[in-house]
C-alpha positions as CSV (number, residue, x, y, z in Angstrom):
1,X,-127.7,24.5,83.8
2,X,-127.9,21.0,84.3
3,X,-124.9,18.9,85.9
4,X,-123.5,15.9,83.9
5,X,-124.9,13.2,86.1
6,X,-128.5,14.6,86.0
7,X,-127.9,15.0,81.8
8,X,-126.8,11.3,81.7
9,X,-129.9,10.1,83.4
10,X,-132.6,11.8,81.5
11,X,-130.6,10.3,78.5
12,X,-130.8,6.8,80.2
13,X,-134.7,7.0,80.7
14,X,-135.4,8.5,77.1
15,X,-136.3,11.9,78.9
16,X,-133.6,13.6,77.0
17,X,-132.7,12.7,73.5
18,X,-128.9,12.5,72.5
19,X,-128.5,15.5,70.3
20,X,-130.1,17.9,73.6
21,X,-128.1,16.1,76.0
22,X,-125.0,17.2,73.5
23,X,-125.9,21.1,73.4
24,X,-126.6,21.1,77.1
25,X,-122.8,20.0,77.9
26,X,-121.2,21.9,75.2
27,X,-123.1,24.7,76.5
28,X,-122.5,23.8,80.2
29,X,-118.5,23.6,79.4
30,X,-118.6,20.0,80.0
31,X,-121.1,20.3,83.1
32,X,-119.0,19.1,86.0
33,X,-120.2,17.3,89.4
34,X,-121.5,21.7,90.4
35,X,-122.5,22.6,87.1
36,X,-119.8,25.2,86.7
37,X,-116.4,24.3,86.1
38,X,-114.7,27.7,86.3
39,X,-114.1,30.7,88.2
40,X,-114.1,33.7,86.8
41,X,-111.2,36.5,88.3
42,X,-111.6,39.0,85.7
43,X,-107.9,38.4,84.4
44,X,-108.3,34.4,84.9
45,X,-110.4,31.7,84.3
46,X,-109.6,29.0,86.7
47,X,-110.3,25.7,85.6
48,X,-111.4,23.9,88.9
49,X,-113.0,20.7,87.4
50,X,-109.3,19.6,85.6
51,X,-108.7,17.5,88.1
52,X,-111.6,15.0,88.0
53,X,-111.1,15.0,84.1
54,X,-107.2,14.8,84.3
55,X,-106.1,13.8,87.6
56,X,-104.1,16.4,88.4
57,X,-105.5,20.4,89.3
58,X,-105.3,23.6,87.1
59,X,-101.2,24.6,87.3
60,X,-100.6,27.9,87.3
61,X,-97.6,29.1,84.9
62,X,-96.0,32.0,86.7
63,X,-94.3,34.3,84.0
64,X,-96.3,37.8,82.8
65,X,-98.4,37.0,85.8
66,X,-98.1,39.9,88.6
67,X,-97.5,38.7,92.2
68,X,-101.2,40.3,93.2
69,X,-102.6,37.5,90.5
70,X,-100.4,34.7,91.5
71,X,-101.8,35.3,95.2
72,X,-105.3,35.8,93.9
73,X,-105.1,32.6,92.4
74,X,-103.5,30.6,94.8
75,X,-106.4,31.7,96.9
76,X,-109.2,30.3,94.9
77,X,-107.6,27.3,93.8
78,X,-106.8,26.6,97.2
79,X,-110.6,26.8,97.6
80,X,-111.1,23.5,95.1
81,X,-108.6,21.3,95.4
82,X,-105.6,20.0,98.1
83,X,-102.5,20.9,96.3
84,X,-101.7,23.8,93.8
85,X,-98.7,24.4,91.8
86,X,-96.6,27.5,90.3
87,X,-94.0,26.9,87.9
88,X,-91.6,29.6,86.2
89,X,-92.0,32.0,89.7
90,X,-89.1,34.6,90.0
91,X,-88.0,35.4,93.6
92,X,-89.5,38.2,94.3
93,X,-93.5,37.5,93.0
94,X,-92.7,34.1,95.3
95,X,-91.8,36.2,98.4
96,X,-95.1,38.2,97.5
97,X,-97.1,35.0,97.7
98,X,-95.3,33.5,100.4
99,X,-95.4,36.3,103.1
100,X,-99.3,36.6,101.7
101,X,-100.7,33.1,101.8
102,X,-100.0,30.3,104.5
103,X,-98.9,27.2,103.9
104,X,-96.9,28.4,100.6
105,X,-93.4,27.3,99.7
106,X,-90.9,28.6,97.2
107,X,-88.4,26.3,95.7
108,X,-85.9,28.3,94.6
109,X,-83.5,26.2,92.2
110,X,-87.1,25.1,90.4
111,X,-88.2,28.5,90.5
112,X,-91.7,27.0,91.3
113,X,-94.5,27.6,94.6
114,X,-96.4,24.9,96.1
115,X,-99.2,24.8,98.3
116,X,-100.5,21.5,100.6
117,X,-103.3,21.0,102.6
118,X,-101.8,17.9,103.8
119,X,-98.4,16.7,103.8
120,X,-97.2,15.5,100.4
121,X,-97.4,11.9,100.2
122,X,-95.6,9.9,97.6
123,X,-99.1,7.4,96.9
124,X,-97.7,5.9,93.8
125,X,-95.0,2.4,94.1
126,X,-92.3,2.6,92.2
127,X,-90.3,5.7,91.3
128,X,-89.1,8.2,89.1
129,X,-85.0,9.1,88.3
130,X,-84.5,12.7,86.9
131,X,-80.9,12.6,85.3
132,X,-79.5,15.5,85.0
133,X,-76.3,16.1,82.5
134,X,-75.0,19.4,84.7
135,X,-75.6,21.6,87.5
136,X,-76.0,24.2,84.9
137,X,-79.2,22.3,83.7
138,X,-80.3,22.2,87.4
139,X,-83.5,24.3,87.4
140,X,-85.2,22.3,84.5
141,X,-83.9,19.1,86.2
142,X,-86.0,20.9,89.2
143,X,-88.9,21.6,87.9
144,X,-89.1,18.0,86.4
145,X,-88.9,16.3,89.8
146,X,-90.7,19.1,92.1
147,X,-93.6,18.3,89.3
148,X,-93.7,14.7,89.6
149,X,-93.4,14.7,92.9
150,X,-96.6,17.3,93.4
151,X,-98.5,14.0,90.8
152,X,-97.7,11.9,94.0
153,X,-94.3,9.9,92.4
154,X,-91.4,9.3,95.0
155,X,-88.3,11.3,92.8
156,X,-84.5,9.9,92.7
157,X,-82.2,12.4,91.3
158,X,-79.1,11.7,89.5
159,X,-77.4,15.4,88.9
160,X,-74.0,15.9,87.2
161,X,-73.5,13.1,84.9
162,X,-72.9,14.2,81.7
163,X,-71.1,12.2,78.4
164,X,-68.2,14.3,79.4
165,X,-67.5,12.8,82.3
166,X,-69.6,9.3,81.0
167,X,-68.2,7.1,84.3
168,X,-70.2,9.2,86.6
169,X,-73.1,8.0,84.6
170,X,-72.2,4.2,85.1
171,X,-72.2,4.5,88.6
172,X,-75.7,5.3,88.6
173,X,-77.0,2.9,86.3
174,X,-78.5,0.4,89.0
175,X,-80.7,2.9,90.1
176,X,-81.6,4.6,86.8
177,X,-83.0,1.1,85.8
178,X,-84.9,0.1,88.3
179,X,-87.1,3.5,87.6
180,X,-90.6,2.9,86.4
181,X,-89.4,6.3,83.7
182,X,-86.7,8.3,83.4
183,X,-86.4,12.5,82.6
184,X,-83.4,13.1,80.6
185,X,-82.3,17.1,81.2
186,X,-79.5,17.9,78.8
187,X,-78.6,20.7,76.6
188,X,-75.2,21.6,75.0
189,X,-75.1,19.0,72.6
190,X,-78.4,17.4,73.9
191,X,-76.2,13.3,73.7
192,X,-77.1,11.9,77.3
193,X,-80.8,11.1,76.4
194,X,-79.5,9.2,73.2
195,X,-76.7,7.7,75.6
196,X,-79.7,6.7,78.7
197,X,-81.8,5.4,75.8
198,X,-79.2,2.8,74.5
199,X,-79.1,1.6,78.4
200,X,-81.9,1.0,79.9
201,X,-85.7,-0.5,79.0
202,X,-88.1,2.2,80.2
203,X,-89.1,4.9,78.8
204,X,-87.7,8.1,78.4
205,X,-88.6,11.5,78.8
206,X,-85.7,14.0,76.9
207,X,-85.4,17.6,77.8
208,X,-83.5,19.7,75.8
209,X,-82.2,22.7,77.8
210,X,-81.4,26.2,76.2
211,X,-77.8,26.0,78.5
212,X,-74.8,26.0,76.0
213,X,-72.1,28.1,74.1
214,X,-73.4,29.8,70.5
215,X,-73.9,27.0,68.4
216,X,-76.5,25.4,71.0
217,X,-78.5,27.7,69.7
218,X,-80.6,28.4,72.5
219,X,-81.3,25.0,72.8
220,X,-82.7,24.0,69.3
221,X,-79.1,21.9,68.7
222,X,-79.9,19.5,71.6
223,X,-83.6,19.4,70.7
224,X,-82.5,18.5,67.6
225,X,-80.1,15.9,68.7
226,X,-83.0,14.3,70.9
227,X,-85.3,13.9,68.0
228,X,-83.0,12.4,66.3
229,X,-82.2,10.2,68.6
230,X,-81.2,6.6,67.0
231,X,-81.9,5.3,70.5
232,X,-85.7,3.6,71.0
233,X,-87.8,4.4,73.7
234,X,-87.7,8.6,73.8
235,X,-90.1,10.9,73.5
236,X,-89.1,14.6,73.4
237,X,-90.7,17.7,75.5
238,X,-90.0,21.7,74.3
239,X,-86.9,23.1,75.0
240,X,-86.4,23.8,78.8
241,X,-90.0,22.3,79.7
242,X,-89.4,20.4,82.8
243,X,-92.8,20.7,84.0
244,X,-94.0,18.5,81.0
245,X,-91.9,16.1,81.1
246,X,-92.3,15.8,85.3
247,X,-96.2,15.4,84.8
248,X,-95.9,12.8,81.7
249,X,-93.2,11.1,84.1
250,X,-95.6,11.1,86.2
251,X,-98.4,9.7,84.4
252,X,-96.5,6.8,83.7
253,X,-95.4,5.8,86.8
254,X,-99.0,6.3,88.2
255,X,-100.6,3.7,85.2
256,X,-97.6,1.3,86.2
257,X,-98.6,1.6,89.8
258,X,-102.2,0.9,88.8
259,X,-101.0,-2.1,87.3
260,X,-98.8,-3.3,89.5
């Protein structure tokens, strides 16, 4: 098994001819800097090279997991890299992995774990605001920010400012714009992204949250509504997906920084 590097080279001096030099990474899995870019736990395969291709480390999604595998995990990852995240964690797998494992921290309202080997440091300039419509929509709103933050981003939240009580939203405009993006958590009706959009010029990230009476459908009406947005400038994650819009958030402020 050959590393990448080594493949690259022998390409380079016409030792290795371009169709060889294909098979070998296919077969190598993409050969990273150790030649092997996964760990095999039997009932995982953990992915430790994402985060020279991607910039961020394998994230572990917590639900069907048992709290025995969430802690195996943990362990190895913690082995590769010098942060590790858990999203969708339920109180009592995160008091497994917490009383198990040092240095681990639940965040309750985002339901997620995290794990440091150094403090977190916010390394990109400029920032991220997570609006939030209600406190209702809270734990997506969470899980957006906890996320971006974990990407290095520093985080303002604006919580509780919903069209139904629009004014609450004006207040907060100032600092809304001056974000390099913005995560949009709605659901009922899904109409604060569309409102955000028509506000500001940076771009938005729209959740749609599954929190609403009946006809919200379990959030496919303000999915809907966000899709259809007449408002320029939104892209749209899955219903209740906060981590994806927190880590696109953050990919965008961390380019802007680059450029900055």
């Amino acid at each position: 098994m050959m590393d990448l590097e080594k493949i690259l080279k022998l390409v380079q001096t016409g030792d290795l001819d371009v169709e060889e030099a294909k098979r070998q990474i296919i077969k190598d899995g993409t050969a990273g800097a150790s030649g092997n870019t996964t760990l095999d736990l039997g009932f995982a395969q953990l992915d430790i090279e994402r985060e020279k291709r991607t910039g961020f480390p394998e994230v572990i999604f917590g639900e069907g997991k048992t709290a025995e595998q969430l802690e195996a995990i943990f362990r190895r990852l913690m082995e590769h890299t010098d942060r590790v995240l858990a999203t969708r964690v339920d109180a009592a797998k995160a008091a497994h992995v917490v009383g198990a494992v040092e240095g681990v921290t639940y965040h309750e309202t985002a339901r997620a774990l995290t794990w440091f080997k150094r403090p977190m440091l916010k390394v990109h300039d400029g920032y991220i605001a997570v609006v939030c419509a209600g406190t209702s929509d809270l734990p997506v709103a969470e899980e957006a920010a906890l996320t971006a933050e974990c990407l290095g981003s520093h985080v303002e939240r604006i919580y509780d400012v919903g069209v139904a009580g629009i004014h609450r939203l004006f207040r907060r405009l100032d600092l809304i714009r001056g974000a390099n993006a913005i995560v949009v958590v709605a659901g009922m009706e899904g109409a604060l992204a569309s409102v955000v959009g028509g506000l500001v010029a940076k771009p938005i990230v729209a959740v749609p949250t599954s929190i609403g009476y009946g006809a919200n459908l379990a959030g496919i009406a303000p999915l809907l509504s966000m899709l259809n947005a007449c408002s320029p400038g939104i892209s749209v994650v899955n219903i209740d997906n906060g981590f994806g819009a927190g880590y696109y958030a953050g990919l965008i402020n961390k380019n802007m920084s680059k450029r900055a």
